[in-house]
C-alpha positions in Angstrom: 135.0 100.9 104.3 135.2 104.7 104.5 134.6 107.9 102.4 136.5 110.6 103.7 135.6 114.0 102.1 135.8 118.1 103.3 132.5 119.7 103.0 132.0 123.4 104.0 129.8 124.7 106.8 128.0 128.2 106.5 126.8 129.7 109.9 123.9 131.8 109.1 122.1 134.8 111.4 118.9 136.4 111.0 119.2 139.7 109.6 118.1 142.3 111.5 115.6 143.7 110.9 113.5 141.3 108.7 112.5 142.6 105.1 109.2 143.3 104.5 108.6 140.2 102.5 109.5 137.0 102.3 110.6 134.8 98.7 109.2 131.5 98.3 110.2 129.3 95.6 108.0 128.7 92.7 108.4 124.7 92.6 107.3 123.5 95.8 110.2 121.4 97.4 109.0 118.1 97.4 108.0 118.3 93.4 111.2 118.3 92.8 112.9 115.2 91.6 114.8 113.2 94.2 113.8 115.6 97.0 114.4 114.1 100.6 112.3 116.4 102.2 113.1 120.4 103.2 116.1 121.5 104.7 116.9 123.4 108.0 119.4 125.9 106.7 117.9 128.9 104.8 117.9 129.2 100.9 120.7 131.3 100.1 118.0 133.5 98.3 116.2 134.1 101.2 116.5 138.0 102.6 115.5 137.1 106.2 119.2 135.1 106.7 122.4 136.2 106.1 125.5 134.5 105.7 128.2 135.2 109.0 130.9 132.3 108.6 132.0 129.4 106.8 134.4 126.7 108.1 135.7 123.8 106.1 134.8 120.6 107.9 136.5 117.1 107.2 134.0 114.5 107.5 134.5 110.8 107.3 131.5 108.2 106.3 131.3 105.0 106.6 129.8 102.9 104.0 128.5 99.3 104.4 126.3 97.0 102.2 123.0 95.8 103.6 122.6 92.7 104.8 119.4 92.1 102.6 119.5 93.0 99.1 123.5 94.3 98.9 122.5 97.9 98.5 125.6 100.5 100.1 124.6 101.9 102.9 126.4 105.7 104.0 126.1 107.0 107.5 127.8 110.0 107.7 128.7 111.2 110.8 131.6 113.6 112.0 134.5 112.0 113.1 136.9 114.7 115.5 140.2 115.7 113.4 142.7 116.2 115.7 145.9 115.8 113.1 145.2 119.9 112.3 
């Protein structure tokens, strides 16, 4: 079975030059509930990044159940879209 839904990508670029300082979060990432772990992409809040593009990406995923205990399973993984 698959999931097929459009997310949208944000290039970002490191502004130039840097501010003096830095945010940082008050609640440290992985005290938040649910937390996978931290992410790659910049907070949106930081100064040091800034936003240069965004692109709307059509992703399908697959979903499964595993074999063990019946729980769904998602891999998602970009599948080329060459209908647009």
């Amino acid at each position: 079975m698959f999931v097929e839904v459009v997310v949208r990508a944000t290039t970002y670029a490191r502004a130039c030059p840097p501010p003096e300082t830095r945010q940082t979060p008050d609640v440290a990432p992985d005290e938040l509930p649910g937390a996978l772990g931290p992410s790659c992409a910049p907070s949106e809040c930081d100064p040091s990044w800034i936003a240069v593009g965004a692109t709307w990406l059509r992703m399908t995923v697959p979903i499964t159940r595993d074999p063990d205990d019946g729980r769904l399973v998602v891999d998602p993984h970009l599948v080329s879209d060459h209908s647009s």
